[in-house]
C-alpha positions, 0 to 999 in steps of 0.5 A: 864424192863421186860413186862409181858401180861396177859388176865384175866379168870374173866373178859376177859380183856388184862394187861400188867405188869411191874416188875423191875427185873426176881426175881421180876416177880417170887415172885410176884402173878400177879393180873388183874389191872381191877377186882383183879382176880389171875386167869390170862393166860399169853400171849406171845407177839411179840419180837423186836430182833436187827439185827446186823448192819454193820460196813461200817468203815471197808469194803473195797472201792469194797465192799462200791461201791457194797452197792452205785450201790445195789440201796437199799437207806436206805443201803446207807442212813446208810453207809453215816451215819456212815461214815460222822459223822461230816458231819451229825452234821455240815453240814444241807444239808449232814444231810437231804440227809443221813436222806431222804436215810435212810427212804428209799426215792430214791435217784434220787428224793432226786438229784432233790429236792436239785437241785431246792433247789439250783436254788432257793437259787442261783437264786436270787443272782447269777444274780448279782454275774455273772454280777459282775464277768464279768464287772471286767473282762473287 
């Protein structure tokens, strides 16, 4: 839906109308929600234009190993998006990782915090298993 910004002449005051369709903004004589006025001054306002995104299903093994040793996080954050699909849906652990890169945090942070995730959640447990593991040995 197309946004149209004007700032009235009368009472200063900055609006932004909505119309549904181009023909609907031309027909239409656009009027200051605030005090009625038509006599209204069209403002330009900042554009969102996407950037083509890349399709990493297509680059060759060289040029994925570029964008892995680029250091750029959020690059690498967007080619383990793509290219794990199910790996985001079923794995939590897969999901947080591509998540954290593609917010641009560092990877090196990112290893360290799953570390001691990992410690913790084995900590308590692997103990046991480990004890358990050796006494069958023997």
């Amino acid at each position: 839906m197309p946004v149209y910004e004007y700032r009235c002449n009368s009472c200063g005051r900055d609006s932004a109308l909505y119309y549904k369709s181009y023909r609907d903004y031309d027909a239409a004589t656009p009027a200051c929600p605030h005090c009625g006025s038509t006599d209204l001054t069209r403002r330009i306002s900042t554009v969102a234009i996407q950037r083509p995104g890349r399709d990493y299903s297509k680059m060759s093994s060289d040029d994925m190993l570029s964008v892995m040793e680029s250091g750029d996080s959020r690059q690498l954050g967007e080619m383990m998006h793509q290219l794990g699909q199910d790996e985001v849906v079923n794995d939590p652990a897969f999901s947080e990782v591509t998540k954290r890169l593609r917010r641009g945090d560092d990877p090196d942070r990112i290893e360290r915090d799953l570390s001691a995730q990992d410690s913790d959640s084995t900590g308590a447990s692997g103990g046991s298993a480990s004890a358990a593991a050796d006494t069958s040995s023997t």
